[in-house]
N, C-alpha and C positions, 0 to 999 in steps of 0.2 A: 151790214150787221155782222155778216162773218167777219169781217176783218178787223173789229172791235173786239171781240171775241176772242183774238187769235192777240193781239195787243193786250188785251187783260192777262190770258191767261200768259203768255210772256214777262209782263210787268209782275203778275205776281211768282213766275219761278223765280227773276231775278231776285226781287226781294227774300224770298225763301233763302236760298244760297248765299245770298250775302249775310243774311242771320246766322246759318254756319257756319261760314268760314270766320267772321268776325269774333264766333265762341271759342272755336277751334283754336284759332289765330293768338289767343292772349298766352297758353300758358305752356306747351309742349316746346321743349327747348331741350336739345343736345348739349353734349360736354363737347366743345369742339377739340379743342389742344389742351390735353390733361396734361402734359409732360410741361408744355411752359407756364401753366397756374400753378402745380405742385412745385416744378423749382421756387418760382417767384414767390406762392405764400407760404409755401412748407420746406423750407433751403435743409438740402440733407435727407429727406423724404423718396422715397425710389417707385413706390407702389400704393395702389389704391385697391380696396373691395367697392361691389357696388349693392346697397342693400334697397330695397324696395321695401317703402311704407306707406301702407292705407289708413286713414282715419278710420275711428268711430262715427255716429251721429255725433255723440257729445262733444267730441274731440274737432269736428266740422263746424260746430256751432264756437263752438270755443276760437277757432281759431279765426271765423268771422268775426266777432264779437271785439276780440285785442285789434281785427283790423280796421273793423269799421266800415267794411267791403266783404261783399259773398266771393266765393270762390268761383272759380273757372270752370264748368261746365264740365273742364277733361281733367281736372286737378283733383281727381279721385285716387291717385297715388304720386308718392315723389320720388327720387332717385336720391338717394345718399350718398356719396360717395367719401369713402372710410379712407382715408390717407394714412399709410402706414413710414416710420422710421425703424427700423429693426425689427419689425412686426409687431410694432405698437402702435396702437390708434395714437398721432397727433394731433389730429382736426377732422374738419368734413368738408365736402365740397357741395353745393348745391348749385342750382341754375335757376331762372324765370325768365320767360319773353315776355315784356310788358308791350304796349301802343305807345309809341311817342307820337312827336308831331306829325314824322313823314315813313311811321311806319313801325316795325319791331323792332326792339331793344332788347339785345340778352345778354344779360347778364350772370357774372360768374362770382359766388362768394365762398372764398377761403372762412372758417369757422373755426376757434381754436376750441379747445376740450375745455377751457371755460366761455364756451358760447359765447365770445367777442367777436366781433370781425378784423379778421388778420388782413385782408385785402379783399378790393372787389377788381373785376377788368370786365368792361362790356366787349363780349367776341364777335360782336355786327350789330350794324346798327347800317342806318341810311340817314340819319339827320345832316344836317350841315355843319355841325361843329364835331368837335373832336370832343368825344365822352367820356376819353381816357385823360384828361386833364390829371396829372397829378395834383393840383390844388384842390380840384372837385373829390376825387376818389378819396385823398387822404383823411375828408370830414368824417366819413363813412367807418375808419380806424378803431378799434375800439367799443364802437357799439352792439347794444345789445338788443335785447328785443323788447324790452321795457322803454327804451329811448322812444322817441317820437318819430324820429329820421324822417323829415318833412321840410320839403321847400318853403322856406319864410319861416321856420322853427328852429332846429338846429343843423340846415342843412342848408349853404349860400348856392344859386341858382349858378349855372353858370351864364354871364352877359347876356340878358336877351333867348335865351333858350332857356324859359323855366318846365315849359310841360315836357322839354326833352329828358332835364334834369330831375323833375318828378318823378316818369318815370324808372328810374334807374334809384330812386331812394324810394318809389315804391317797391320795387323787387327787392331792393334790400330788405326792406320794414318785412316783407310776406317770406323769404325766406327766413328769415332769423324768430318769429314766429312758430312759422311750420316746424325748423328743428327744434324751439325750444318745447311745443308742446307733444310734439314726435318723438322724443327723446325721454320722456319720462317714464 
């Protein structure tokens, strides 16, 4: 009897912890190498500010709402990062860990001052392909947050790794979002 007992309540920490880490897990993501995203989407760009923004309720619901997806449990503020050329805003940078197949996906999106995407680069990953595909990344060019940016819509899977490639057009579609309605 005690060692039923002693099995339950183990079974249920496990589960408990694994429901955190799994909330935890989707959306805290670091800037890893600012220096080689700002060469590569903001060429001539030297520095970045970093501005911290929290939603409203409204502004939470809203931004569910364009994604069709609730937010992240710890996605109660975002990091902006203000890319400066002379001391002019060019763009912004933002980041999101999404879940792929065999684990995190983070991804990195250059934003130009008309809220397109100038580039995206995933800075880790553990899938079995390569996510930096410039065929895949380049669909991403251009879009905005009104776009769909969705596998099987306007966005080609790469070979055989569609939920890798999900998510990485998912984190696009949720940052370009968050800065379109963060930004107002």
């Amino acid at each position: 009897m005690k060692r039923v007992m002693i099995v339950t309540v183990l079974i249920g920490l496990t589960l408990a912890l694994s429901l955190v880490a799994s909330s935890a897990f989707a959306a805290l993501c670091v800037w890893v190498n600012p220096d080689r995203d700002i060469k590569n989407f903001f060429p001539g760009a030297k520095s970045y500010t970093t501005e911290m923004k929290t939603y409203t309720k409204a502004q939470g619901e809203l931004i569910e709402k364009r994604l069709e997806a609730k937010l992240d449990p710890d996605e109660n503020e975002f990091k902006f990062y203000r890319v400066k050329r002379d001391g002019k805003v060019t763009g912004t940078v933002l980041t999101h860990q999404a879940r792929g197949k065999y684990g995190a996906v983070q991804v990195v999106v250059g934003i130009g001052t008309d809220k397109k995407v100038i580039g995206v680069y995933v800075q880790r990953h553990r899938e079995p392909t390569n996510l930096n595909k410039a065929s895949f990344l380049k669909q991403f060019k251009g879009k905005d947050a009104n776009d769909p940016i969705e596998v099987g819509k306007d966005i080609t899977a790469i070979n055989g790794h569609d939920k890798s490639s999900q998510a990485v057009a998912f984190s696009v579609k949720k940052i370009l979002v968050v800065h379109d309605v963060l930004s107002k």
